[in-house]
C-alpha positions as CSV (number, residue, x, y, z in Angstrom):
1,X,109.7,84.6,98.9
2,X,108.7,83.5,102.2
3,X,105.3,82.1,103.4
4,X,103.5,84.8,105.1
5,X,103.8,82.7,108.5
6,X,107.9,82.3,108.3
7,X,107.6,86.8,107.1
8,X,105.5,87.0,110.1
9,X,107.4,85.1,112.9
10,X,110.8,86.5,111.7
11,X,109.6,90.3,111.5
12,X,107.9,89.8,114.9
13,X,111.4,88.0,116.5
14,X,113.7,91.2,115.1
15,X,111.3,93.9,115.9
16,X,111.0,92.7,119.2
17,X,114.6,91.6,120.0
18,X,115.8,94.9,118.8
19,X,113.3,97.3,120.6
20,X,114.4,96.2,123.7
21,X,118.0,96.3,122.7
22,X,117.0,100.4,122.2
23,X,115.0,100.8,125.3
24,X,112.3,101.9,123.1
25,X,108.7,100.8,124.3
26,X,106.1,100.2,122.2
27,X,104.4,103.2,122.3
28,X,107.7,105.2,121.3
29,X,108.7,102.7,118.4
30,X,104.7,103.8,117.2
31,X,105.0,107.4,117.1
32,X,105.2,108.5,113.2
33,X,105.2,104.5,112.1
34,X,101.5,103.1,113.0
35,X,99.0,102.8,115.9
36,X,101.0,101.1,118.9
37,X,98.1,98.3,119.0
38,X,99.9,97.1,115.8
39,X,103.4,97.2,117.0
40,X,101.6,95.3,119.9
41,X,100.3,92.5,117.2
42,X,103.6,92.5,115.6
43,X,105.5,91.2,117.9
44,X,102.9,88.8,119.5
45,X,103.2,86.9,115.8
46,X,99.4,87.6,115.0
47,X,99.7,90.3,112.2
48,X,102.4,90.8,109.1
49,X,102.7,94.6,108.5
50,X,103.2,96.6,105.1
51,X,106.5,96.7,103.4
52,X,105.9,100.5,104.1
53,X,105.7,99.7,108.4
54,X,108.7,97.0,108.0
55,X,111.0,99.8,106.1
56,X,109.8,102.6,108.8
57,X,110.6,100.5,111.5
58,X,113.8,99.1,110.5
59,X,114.9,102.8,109.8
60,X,113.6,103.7,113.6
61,X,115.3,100.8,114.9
62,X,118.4,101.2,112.6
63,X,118.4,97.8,111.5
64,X,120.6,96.8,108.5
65,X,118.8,97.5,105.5
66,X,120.0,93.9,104.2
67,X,117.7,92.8,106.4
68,X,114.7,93.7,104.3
69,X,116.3,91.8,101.1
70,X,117.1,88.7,103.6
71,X,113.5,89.0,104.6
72,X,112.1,89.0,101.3
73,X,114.3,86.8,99.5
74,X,115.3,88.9,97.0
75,X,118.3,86.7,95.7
76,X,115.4,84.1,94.6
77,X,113.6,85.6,91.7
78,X,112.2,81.9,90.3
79,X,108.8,83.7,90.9
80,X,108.0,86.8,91.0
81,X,104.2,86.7,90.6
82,X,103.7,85.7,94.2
83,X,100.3,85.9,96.0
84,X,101.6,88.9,98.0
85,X,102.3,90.6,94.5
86,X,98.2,89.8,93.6
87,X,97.7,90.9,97.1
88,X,99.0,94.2,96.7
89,X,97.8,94.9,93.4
90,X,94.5,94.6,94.8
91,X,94.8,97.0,97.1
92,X,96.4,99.5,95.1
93,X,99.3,99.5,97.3
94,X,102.1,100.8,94.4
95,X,104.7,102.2,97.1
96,X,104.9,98.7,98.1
97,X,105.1,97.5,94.5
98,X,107.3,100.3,93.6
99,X,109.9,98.5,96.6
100,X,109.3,95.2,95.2
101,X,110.2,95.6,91.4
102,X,112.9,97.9,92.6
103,X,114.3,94.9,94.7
104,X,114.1,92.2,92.1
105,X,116.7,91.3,89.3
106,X,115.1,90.7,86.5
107,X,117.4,89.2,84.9
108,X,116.9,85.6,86.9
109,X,113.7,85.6,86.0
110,X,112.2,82.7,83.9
111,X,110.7,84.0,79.9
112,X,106.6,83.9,81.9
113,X,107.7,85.5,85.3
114,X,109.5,88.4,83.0
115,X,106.4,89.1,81.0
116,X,104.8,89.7,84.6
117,X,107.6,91.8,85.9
118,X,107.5,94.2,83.0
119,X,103.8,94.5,83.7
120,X,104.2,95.6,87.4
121,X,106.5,97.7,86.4
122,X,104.4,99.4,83.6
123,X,101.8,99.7,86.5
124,X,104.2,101.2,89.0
125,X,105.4,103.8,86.4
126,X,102.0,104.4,85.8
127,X,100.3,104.9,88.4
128,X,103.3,105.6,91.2
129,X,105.8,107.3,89.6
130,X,103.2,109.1,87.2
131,X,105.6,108.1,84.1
132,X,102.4,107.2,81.3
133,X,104.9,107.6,78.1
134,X,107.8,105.2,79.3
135,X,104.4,102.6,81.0
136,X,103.2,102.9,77.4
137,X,106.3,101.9,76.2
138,X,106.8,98.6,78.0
139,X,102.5,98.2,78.0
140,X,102.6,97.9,73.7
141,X,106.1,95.8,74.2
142,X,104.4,93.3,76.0
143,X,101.7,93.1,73.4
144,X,104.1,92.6,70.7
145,X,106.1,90.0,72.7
146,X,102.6,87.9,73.9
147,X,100.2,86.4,71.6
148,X,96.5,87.9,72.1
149,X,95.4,84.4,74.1
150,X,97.9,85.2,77.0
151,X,97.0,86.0,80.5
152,X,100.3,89.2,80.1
153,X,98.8,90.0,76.8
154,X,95.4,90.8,78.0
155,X,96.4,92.6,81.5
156,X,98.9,94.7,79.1
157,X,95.6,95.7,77.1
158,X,93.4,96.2,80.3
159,X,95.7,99.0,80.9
160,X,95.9,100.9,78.0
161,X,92.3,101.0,78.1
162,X,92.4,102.2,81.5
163,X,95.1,105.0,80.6
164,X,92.9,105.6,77.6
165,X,89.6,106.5,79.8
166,X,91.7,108.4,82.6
167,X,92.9,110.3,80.0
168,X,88.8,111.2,78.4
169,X,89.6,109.0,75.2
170,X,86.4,106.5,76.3
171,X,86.0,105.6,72.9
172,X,89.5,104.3,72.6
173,X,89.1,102.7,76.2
174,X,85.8,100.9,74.5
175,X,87.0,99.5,71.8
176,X,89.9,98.2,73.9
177,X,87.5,96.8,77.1
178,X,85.0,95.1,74.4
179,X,88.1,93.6,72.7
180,X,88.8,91.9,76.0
181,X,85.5,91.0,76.6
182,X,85.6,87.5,74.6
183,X,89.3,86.6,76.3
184,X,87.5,87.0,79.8
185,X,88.6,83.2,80.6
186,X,92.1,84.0,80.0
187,X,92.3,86.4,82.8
188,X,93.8,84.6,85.8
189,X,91.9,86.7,88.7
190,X,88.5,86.7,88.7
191,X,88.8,89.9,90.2
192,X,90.3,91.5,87.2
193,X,87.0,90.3,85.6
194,X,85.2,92.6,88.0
195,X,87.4,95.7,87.6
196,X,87.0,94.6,83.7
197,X,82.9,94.8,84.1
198,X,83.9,97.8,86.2
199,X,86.2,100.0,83.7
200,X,83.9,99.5,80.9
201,X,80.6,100.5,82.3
202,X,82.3,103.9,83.5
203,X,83.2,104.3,80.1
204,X,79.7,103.8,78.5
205,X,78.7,105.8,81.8
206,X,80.6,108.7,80.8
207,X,79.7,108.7,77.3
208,X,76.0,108.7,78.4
209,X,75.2,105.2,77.2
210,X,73.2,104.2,80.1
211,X,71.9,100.9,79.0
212,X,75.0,99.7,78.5
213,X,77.0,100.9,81.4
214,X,74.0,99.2,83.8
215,X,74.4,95.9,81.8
216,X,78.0,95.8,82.5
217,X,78.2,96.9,86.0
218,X,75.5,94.5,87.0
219,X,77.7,92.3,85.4
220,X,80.6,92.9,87.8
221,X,78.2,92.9,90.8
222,X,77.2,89.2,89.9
223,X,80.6,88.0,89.6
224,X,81.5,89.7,92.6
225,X,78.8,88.3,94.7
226,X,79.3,84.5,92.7
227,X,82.9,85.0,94.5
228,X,81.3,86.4,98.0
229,X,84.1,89.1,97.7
230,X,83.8,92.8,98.8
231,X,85.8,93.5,95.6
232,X,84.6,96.5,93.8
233,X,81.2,95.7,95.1
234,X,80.3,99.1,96.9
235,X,81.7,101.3,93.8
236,X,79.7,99.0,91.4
237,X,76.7,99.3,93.7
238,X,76.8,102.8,94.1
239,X,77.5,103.4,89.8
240,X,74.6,101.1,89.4
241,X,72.5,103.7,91.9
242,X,73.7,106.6,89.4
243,X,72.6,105.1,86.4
244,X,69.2,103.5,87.5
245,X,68.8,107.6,88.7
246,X,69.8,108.5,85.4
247,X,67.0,106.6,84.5
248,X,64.6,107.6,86.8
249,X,64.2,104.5,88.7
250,X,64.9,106.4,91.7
251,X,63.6,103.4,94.4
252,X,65.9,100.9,92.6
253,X,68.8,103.8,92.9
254,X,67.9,103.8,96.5
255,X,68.5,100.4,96.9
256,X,71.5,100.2,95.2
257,X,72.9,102.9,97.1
258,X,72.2,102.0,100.6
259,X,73.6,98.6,99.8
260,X,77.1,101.0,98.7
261,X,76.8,102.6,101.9
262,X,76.6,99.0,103.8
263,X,79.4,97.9,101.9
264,X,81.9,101.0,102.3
265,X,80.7,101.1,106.3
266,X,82.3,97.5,106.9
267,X,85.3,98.2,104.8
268,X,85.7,101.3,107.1
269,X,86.2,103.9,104.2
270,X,84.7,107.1,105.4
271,X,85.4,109.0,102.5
272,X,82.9,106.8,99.9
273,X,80.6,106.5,102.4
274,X,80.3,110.2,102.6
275,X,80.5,110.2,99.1
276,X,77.6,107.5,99.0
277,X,75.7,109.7,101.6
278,X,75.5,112.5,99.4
279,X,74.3,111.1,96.4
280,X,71.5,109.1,98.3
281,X,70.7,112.6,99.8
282,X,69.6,113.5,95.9
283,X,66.7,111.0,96.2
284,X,65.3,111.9,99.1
């Protein structure tokens, strides 16, 4: 793929070029795509939009769709597991991974950007195109294919045990979270040790093991805040503020939830911070 500066300055060239070409203004090329302050910082080369503005636009605009696989550089699949991938999986943004493995051949991939592939792709199925049997399928493939030490190996087994507590089998999800817990170094984000921290107290949280779900989740707080990152760090504050209730430590839950409602506030999500809101309104 591009760097995120040559993505930038070519999207903001061809968005711009082409507007005008239209006689659309700005405000017109926003309606139904995005606020027009971001077509604005489009085309003045200071932000790079989703894929999901880039393939609105270019349908508004009518620009050829090869465009987007010229833009991309879909014809060189020597890596696959690209930053922007990470990015996105962070964010939960599967529409956008749902274009990417649907853009890629995986055929010219190398043996170690396959095993990653087939992963996004489990996690797409999963969780965009709501498919848990065939995700399954490819999820227990990989752990066949990978021996227990490998970075694929253990996100393939993060998942399960994520499917597993979605679907109320916690103690399934336990066994497969604590059998992780000694491979920790082999995960290659830190942040996946967080969400790790993260899944498994939920499960001992919702299997009414208390002492255990704080342990962990104060776990994934201290990682989190070793990494000054935002990651997870409001959800694990405010889980930490409904087990330390659970408790009865109700001025330690208070803490731990107005840090939450800090947290959420500069991350501009409304809906946990009401959600925060009305669990600190229980203490008061």
């Amino acid at each position: 793929m591009r760097t995120k500066d040559e993505l930038r300055q070519k999207i903001a060239i061809t968005f711009k070029q082409r507007r005008k070409q239209l006689g659309f203004s700005q405000k017109e090329l926003a309606e139904g795509v995005c606020a027009q302050g971001i077509i604005s910082k489009i085309e003045k080369n200071e932000l790079l939009p989703s894929i999901e503005i880039i393939i609105k636009v270019v349908h508004k605009l009518k620009i050829p769709k090869s465009f987007i696989d010229d833009l991309f550089n879909f014809d060189d699949n020597t890596t696959f597991y690209s930053s922007e991938v990470k990015d996105l999986l962070k964010a939960n943004n599967y529409s956008a991974l749902n274009f990417i493995v649907s853009k890629t051949n995986d055929v010219q991939l190398s043996p170690v950007e396959r095993l990653y592939y087939d992963w996004i792709k489990a996690v797409v199925l999963y969780h965009y195109k709501h498919n848990k049997k065939e995700a399954m399928f490819i999820l227990n493939n990989l752990l066949e294919r990978t021996e227990s030490d490998n970075p694929v190996h253990v996100k393939a087994q993060m998942m399960i045990g994520n499917i597993y507590s979605n679907d109320k089998k916690y103690t399934k999800a336990i066994s497969i979270f604590e059998d992780i817990l000694p491979k920790i170094a082999q995960l290659t984000e830190w942040e996946e040790g967080v969400r790790l921290y993260y899944n498994l107290a939920q499960a001992y949280f919702l299997t009414d093991n208390f002492d255990l779900a704080l342990k962990y989740v104060s776990f994934g707080i201290d990682l989190a805040v070793l990494h000054q990152s935002m990651y997870l760090l409001g959800d694990s504050y405010l889980m930490r503020a409904q087990l330390l209730k659970e408790k009865n430590f109700e001025n330690e839950a208070l803490d731990a939830a107005q840090k939450a409602i800090s947290i959420f506030t500069i991350q501009n999500n409304s809906y946990l911070v009401s959600m925060a809101l009305n669990f600190l309104s229980t203490l008061k």
